[in-house]
Structures are given as structure tokens and as C-alpha cells.
C-alpha positions as CSV (number, residue, x, y, z in Angstrom):
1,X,99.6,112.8,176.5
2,X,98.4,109.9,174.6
3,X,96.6,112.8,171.4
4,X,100.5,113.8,171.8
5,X,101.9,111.1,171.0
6,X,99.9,110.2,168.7
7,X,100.3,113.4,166.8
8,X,103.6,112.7,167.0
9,X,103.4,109.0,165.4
10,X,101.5,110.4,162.5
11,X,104.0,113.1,161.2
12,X,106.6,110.2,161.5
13,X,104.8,107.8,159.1
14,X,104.1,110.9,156.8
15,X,108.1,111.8,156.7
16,X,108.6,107.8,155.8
17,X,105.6,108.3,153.0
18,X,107.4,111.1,151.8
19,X,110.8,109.5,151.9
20,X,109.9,106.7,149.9
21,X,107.9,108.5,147.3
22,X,109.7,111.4,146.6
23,X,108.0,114.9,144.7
24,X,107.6,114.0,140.8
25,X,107.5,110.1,141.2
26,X,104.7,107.7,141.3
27,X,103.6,105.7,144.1
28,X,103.3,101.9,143.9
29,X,100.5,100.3,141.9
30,X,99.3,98.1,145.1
31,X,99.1,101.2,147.2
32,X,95.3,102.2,147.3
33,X,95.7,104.7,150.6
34,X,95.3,107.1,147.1
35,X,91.9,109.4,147.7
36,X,90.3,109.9,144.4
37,X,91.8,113.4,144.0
38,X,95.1,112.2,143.7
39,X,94.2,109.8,140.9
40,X,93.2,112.8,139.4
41,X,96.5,114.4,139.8
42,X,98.4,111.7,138.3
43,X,96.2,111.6,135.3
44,X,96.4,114.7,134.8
45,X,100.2,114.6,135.2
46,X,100.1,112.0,132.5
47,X,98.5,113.7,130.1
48,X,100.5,116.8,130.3
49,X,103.3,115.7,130.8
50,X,107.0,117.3,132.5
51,X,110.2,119.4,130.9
52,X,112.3,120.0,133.7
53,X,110.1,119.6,136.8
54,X,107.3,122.4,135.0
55,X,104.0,120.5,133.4
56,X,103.4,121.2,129.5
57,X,100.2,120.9,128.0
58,X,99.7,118.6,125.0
59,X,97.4,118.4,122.7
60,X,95.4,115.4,123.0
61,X,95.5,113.0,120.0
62,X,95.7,109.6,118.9
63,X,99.1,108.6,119.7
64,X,98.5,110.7,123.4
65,X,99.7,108.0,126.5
66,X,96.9,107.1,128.0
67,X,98.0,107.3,131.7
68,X,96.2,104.1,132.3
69,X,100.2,102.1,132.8
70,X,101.7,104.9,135.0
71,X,103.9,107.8,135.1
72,X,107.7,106.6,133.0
73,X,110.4,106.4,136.2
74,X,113.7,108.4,135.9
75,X,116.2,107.1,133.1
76,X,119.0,104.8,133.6
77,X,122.3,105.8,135.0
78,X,125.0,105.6,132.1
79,X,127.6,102.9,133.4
80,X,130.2,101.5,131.3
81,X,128.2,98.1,131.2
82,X,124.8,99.4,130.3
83,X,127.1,101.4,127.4
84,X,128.5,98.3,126.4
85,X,125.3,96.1,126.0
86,X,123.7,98.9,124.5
87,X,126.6,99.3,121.7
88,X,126.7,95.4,121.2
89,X,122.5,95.6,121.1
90,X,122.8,98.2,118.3
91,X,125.2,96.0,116.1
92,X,123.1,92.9,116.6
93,X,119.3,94.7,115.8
94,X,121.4,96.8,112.6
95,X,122.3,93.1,111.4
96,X,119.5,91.9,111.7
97,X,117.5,94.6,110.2
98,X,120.3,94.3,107.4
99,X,119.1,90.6,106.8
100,X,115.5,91.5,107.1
101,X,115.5,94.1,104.7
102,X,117.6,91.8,102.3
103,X,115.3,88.7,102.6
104,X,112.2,91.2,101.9
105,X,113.7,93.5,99.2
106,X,110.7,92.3,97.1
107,X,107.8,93.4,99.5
108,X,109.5,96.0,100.2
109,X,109.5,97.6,96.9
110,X,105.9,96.8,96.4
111,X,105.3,98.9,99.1
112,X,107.5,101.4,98.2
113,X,105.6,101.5,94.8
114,X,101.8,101.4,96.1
115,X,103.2,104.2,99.0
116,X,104.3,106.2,95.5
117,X,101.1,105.7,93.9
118,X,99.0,106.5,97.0
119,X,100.6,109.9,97.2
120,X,100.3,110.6,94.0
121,X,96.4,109.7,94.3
122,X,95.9,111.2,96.9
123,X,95.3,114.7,95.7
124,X,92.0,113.0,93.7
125,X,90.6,111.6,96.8
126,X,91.0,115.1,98.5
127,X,89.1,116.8,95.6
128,X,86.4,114.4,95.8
129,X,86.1,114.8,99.6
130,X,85.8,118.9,99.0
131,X,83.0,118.3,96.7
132,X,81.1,116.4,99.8
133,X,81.9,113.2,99.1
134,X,83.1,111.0,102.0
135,X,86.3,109.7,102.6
136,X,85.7,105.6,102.0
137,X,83.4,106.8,98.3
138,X,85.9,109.0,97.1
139,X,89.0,106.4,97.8
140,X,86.5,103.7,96.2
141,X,85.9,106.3,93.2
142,X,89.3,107.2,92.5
143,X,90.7,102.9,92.6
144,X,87.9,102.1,90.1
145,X,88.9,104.8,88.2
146,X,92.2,102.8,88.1
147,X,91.3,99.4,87.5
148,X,89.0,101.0,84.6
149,X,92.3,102.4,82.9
150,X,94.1,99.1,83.6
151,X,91.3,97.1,81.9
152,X,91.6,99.5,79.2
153,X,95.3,99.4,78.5
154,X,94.8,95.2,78.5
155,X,91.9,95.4,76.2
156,X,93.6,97.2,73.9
157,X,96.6,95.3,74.1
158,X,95.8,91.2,74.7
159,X,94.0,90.7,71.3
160,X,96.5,92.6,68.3
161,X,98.9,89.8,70.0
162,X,96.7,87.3,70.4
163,X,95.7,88.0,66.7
164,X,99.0,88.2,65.8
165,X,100.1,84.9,67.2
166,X,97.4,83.2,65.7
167,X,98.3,84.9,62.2
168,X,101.4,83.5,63.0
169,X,100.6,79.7,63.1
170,X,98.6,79.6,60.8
171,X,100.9,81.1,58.1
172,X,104.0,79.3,59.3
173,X,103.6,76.0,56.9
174,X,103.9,78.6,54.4
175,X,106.8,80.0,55.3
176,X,108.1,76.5,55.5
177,X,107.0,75.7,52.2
178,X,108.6,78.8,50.6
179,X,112.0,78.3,52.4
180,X,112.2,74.3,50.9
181,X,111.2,75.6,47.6
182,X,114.5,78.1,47.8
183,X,117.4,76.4,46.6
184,X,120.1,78.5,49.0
185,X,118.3,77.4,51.5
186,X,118.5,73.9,51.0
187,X,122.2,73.7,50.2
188,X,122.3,75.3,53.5
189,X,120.4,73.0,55.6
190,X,122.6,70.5,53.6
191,X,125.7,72.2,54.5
192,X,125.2,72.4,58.3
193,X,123.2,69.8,58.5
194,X,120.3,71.4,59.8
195,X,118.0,68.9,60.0
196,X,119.9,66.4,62.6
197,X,120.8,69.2,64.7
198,X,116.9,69.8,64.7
199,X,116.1,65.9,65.2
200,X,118.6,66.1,68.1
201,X,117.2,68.6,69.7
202,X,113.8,67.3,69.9
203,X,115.2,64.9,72.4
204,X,113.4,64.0,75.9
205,X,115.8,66.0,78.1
206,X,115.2,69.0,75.8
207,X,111.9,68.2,75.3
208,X,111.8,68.0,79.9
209,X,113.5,71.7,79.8
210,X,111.2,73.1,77.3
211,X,108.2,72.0,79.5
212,X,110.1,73.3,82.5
213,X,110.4,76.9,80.3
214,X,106.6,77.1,80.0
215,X,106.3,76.2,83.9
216,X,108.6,79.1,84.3
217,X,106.5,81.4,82.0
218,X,103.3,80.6,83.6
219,X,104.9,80.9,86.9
220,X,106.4,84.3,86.1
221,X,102.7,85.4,84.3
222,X,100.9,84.4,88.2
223,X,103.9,86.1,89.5
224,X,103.2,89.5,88.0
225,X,99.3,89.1,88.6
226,X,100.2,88.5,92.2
227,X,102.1,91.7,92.3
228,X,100.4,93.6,90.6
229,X,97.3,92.8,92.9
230,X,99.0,92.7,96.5
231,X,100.1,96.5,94.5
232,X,96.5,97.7,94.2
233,X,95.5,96.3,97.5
234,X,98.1,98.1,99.4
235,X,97.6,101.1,97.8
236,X,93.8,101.2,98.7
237,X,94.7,100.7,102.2
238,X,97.3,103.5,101.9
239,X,94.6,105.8,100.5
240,X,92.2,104.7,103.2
241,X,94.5,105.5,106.4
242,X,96.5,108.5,104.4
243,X,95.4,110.7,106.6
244,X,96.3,108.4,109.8
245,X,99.7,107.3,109.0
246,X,100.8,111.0,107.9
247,X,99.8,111.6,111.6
248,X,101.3,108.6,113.1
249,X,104.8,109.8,110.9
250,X,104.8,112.9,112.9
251,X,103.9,111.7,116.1
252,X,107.5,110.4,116.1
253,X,109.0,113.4,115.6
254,X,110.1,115.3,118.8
255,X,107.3,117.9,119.8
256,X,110.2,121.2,119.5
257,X,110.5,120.1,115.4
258,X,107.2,118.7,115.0
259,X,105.5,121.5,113.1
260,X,108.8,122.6,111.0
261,X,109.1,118.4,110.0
262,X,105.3,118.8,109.2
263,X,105.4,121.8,107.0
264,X,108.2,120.5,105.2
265,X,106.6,117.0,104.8
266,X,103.6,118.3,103.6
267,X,105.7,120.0,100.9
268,X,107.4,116.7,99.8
269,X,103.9,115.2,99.6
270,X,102.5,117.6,97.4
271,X,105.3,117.7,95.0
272,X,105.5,114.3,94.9
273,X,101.7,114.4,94.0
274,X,102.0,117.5,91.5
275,X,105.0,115.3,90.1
276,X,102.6,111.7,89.4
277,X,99.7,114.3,88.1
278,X,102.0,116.1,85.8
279,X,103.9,112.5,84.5
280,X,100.3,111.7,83.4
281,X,99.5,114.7,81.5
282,X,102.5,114.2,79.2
283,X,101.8,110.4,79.4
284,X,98.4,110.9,78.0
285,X,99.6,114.1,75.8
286,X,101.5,111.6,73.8
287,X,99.2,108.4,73.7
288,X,96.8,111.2,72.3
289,X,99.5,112.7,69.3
290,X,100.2,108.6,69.1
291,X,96.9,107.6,68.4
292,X,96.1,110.3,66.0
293,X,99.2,110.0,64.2
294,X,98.5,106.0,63.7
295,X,95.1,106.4,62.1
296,X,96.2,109.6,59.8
297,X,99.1,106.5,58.6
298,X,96.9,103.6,58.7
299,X,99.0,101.8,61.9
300,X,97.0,98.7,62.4
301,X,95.9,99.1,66.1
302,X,96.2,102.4,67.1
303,X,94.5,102.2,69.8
304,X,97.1,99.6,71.2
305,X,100.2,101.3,70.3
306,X,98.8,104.9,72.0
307,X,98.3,102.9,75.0
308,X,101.9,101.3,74.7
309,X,103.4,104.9,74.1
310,X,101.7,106.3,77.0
311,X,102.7,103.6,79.4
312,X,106.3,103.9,78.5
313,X,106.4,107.8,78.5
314,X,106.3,107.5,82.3
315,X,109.5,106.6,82.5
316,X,111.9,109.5,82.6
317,X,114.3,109.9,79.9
318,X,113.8,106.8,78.1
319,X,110.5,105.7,78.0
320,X,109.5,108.5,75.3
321,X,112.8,106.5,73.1
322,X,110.8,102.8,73.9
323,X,107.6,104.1,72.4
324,X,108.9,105.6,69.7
325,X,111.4,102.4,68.7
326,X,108.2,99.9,68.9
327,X,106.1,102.0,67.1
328,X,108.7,102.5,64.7
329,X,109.1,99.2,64.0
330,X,105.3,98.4,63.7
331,X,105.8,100.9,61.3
332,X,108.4,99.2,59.3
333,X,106.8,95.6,59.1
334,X,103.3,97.7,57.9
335,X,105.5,99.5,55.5
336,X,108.8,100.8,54.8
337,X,107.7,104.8,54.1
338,X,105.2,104.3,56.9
339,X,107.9,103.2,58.7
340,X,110.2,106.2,57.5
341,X,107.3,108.5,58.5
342,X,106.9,107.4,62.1
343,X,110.6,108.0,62.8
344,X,110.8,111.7,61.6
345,X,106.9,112.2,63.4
346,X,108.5,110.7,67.0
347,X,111.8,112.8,66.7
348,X,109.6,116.0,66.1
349,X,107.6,114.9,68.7
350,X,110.7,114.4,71.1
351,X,112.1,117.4,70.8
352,X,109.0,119.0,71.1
353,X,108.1,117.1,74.3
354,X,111.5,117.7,75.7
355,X,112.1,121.3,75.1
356,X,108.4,122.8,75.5
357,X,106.0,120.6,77.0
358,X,108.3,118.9,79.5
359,X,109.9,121.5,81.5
360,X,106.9,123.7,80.9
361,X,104.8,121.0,83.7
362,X,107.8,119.8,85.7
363,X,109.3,122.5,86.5
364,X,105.5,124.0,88.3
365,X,105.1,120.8,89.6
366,X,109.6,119.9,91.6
367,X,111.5,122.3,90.2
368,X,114.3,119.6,89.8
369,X,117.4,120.6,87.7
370,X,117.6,118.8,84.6
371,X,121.4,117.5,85.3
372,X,119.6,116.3,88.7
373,X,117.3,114.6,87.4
374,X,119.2,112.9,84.4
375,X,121.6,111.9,86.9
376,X,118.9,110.5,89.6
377,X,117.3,108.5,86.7
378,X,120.3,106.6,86.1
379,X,121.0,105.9,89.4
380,X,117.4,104.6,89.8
381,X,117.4,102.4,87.1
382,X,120.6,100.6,88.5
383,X,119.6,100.3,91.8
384,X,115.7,99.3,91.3
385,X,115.2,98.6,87.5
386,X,111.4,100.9,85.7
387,X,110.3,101.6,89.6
388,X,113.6,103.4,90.4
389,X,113.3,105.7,87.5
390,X,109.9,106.1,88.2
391,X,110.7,107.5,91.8
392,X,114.0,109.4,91.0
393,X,112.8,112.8,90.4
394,X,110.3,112.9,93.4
395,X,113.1,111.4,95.1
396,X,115.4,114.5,94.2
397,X,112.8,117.1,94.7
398,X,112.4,116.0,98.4
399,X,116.1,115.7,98.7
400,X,116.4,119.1,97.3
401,X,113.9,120.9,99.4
402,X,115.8,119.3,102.9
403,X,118.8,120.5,101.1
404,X,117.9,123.8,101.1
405,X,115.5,124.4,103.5
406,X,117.4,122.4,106.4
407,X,120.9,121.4,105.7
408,X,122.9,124.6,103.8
409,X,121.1,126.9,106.7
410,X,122.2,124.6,109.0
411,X,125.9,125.0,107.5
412,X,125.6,128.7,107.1
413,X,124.8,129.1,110.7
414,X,127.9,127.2,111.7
């Protein structure tokens, strides 16, 4: 009687187990009745996970729950209160986002730009890595290649104005001289009384504001330094972790569009890296016709003014016009048929560069339509100055790929 009842007190505490911890939910973490098979179990129901009461298997990665915290509990019931907080949450995190991203607009285009530059190197680090170099060498190889061209570009441009300035003092007595010596020009400091206005300029308060303008120049000099450094630090890390982040990206896509998002991605990245190598072909296709074209003319500093044409042919659509106007203008102070000579040689150049060599790499590297890109140029300049026309045609080749690989069959299926 007594094994009876017994018996009989045992299925009734299992039906109360099972009542309180129904199929598919987790028991308490301060129950440790548990025998070590069912800690097993509930690993392995954390690592695989459910879809509609059946286990799927995932992959194990990096971004994998661990299982350590517990199986996730059923979600919330939708009341109209919960709805409510949730809408009134929403508004207050998209505000403050909005005065986040506002206050940090600065940062954030240095990021932007060192993300831009880390895509667009990254093709270099994975050439170096297929030739059996490891990952950490070939990101190191590839960012002293960089700071090697950057030194260049400054050596060859800090002394011809350096030179120049000093050239400058020194022979501005002279100039001095010469202008008192010219009668016009005396009966017109005469005239306008030139020579108080200047004695009442060089006054304390404008001396105080021309001290405060040199503050401001040496502030904006350590500014740009500052930049471009926290620029090259970021996009080491970037190079570094390329690999990990691209991951991390498409660990937050949902698992049913993970590989489509991938094999899309993948495509943006590699146009967006076929885009930066081909912008410095053309770049370096023209500091090259520069340079040779200087020393056939007898430019003083060729070398300077290649580098200054190559740095402003990166930016689409008008930075080919910037090189040629300061060349141009070198050009004109050395001489006026030297002058006359390098505006015919950059309008050649132009139209070859447009016409032939241009589309001839872009269009293997995006395949962007020419009104597109015009257009996206514009647009980038307005909105983010030299570093949104740098990223406008990248920008539109992405942009045109989910166009037509995501939204118009999207449509058409509709």
C-alpha cells in the first residue's frame, strides 16, 4: 500500500513539473534537479536553434549565442500600452540619433572617408595575402606604401612654395621702390590717401585680429594634420578587421536573405574597389602626361605640378579643370606662349581623357551612366564638399546594382 502510494505521489509532482515548465521552455536557473544530459539538451537547443517548434542547424561562427545565458522566452503580447511606449520610444531614440549624428557629422565623415579608402585598398592587401604573405605584413605593406606617396606629394610640393615665399620677401622692397618711383601711382596714393588709411590700419585692435588670423591658420594647419592622421589610423584598423566586420555586417542580416545580401555586398565592395583602382590609373595617367609636358616647356617644378594634377584628377568632373587652370596659370607668370601652350595641351588632353581613356576604365570597373554620374557628383559636392564627389559614383554604382538586382524585380513581380 505504502509503494502505491508512493507511486502515486511521484506521477503527481512530475504532472506539477510539467505544468510549470511546459515543452519548448526553459526551466529556472536555480533549479539544479537537471542531470547532466539535460544540460546537454539545452545547449544543444541553443545552438541550433527553433522555426516553428522544429530545430535548425546553424552554422557555428563568431556572432553564434553562446547558450551560456539561456534559451530567449516567448515574445511579448502586443497590448495597446506596450504599442504605445514602443511608438513614443521610437520617436525619442530617432531624435536622439538625429542629434547624435548632427553633433558628430565631422567624425563621421572621417569615417566614412577611411571606410572608402579601406575598400578601395583592400584588394592590395588581398593580392599580397595570395602571394603568402600574412594578413598584419601585407596591411602594414600596403599603409607604408601610402604614407610613402603622401611624403612624396609633400616633398614635392612644401619647398617651390616655400621658395616662392621667400623669393617673395626678399623682392618686395623692390617692388616698393619701383611703385614710388611711378608717378600714377603716387598721385594715386595722394588721391585716396593711401597712406593714412594704411597708418590706420596698423592700429592695436587690427594689429589683435591679425594675430588672432594667424592663431586661426595655425589652428586650421593642426586641424588638418589631426584629420588627416585620426584618417590613416582608422583606415589601418579597417584593413586589419576587413574581413571581421564584413562578417559582423551580415551576421545582422536575417539568415533566409543572408547569402543573396552577401553576394550582392560583395559585388558593391568590389566595384567600389575596381572604381578607387581605376580613379588612380587616370590620376597617375595624367600626373605622368603632366610632368612630361612641364619639362618638354621648361615649367619650373614639374615634379610639383604633376603631383598637383594628379591629386586633383580624382575628383570627378572637375578636378581634371583645377589642374589644368593652376598649371595654366604657372604657365602664364613663366611665360605668356608657355602659358598659351599649356591651355591648348590640357584641352587636348581633356578631351582625350574624357572620351577615350575615361569611359574606357570606368565603365569595366561600375558601369555607371554618365548622366548618373554627372548628376551624383553634383549632388555630392553640395552635400559633403571634395569627399562627396569623391564617393558619388561608387555611391551610384551600389545604388544601381540594388536597383536592378532587388527593387525593379521586386516591382515586376507585383
Amino acid at each position: 500500500m505504502s509503494q502505491e502510494g508512493s507511486a502515486a505521489r511521484d506521477d503527481e509532482a512530475a504532472n506539477v513539473n510539467t505544468s510549470r515548465f511546459p515543452v519548448g521552455d526553459a526551466k529556472p536557473a536555480s533549479d539544479t534537479t537537471g542531470t547532466a544530459g539535460e544540460t546537454t539538451r539545452t545547449a544543444e537547443h541553443a545552438r541550433t536553434g527553433t522555426s516553428g517548434g522544429r530545430p535548425v542547424d546553424v552554422d557555428p561562427g563568431e556572432f553564434e549565442p553562446s547558450g551560456r545565458f539561456g534559451v530567449p522566452g516567448r515574445p511579448l503580447r502586443r497590448s495597446a500600452f506596450l504599442i504605445g511606449f514602443t511608438g513614443a520610444l521610437g520617436v525619442l531614440l530617432a531624435y536622439a540619433l538625429f542629434l547624435g549624428v548632427r553633433n558628430a557629422a565631422g567624425i563621421l565623415v572621417l569615417v566614412v572617408i577611411a571606410l572608402f579608402l579601406a575598400v578601395g585598398l583592400h584588394p592590395a592587401v588581398v593580392r599580397l595575402r595570395r602571394w603568402g604573405m600574412p594578413r598584419g605584413l601585407a596591411v602594414a605593406v600596403v599603409t607604408l606604401t601610402l604614407l610613402l606617396l603622401i611624403v612624396a606629394g609633400l616633398l614635392a610640393l612644401v619647398p617651390p612654395v616655400v621658395t616662392q615665399s621667400g623669393q617673395f620677401v626678399q623682392q618686395l622692397p623692390g617692388y616698393v621702390e619701383e611703385l614710388r618711383r611711378n608717378e600714377t601711382v603716387n598721385d594715386l596714393v595722394v588721391r585716396y590717401d593711401v597712406m593714412e588709411r594704411v597708418q590706420a590700419a596698423a592700429n592695436a585692435d587690427n594689429v589683435e585680429r591679425a594675430l588672432g588670423g594667424v592663431l586661426g591658420g595655425a589652428q586650421l594647419i593642426f586641424g588638418t594634420l589631426f584629420r588627416l592622421l585620426t584618417v590613416l589610423v582608422l583606415t589601418i584598423y579597417f584593413l586589419a578587421y576587413f574581413d571581421k566586420l564584413r562578417e559582423l555586417g551580415y551576421a545582422l542580416v536575417p539568415r533566409t536573405r543572408r547569402e543573396r545580401v552577401q553576394l550582392i555586398g560583395d559585388e558593391i565592395l568590389t566595384r567600389v574597389g575596381a572604381y578607387m583602382v581605376g580613379a588612380l590609373a587616370i590620376a597617375v595617367m595624367a600626373g605622368v602626361s603632366t610632368f612630361v609636358f612641364a619639362l618638354a616647356v621648361g615649367l619650373p617644378y614639374p615634379f610639383a605640378l604633376a603631383v598637383v594634377v594628379a591629386v586633383t584628377d580624382l575628383i570627378p568632373q572637375i578636378g581634371a579643370t583645377l589642374g589644368a587652370v593652376v598649371v595654366t596659370l604657372v604657365g602664364l607668370a613663366t611665360d605668356l606662349p608657355v602659358g598659351i601652350a599649356c591651355l591648348v595641351f590640357f584641352v587636348i588632353y581633356q578631351q582625350i581623357e574624357n572620351y577615350l581613356i575615361y569611359p574606357k576604365i570606368m565603365r569595366r570597373a561600375v558601369s555607371v551612366n554618365e548622366v548618373a554620374a554627372l548628376l551624383a557628383a553634383l549632388l555630392g559636392v553640395s552635400l559633403l564638399g571634395v569627399v562627396g564627389a569623391l564617393i558619388a559614383i561608387p555611391t551610384v554604382a551600389a545604388l544601381q546594382l540594388i536597383l536592378r538586382e532587388v527593387v525593379i524585380p521586386r516591382q515586376d513581380a507585383r
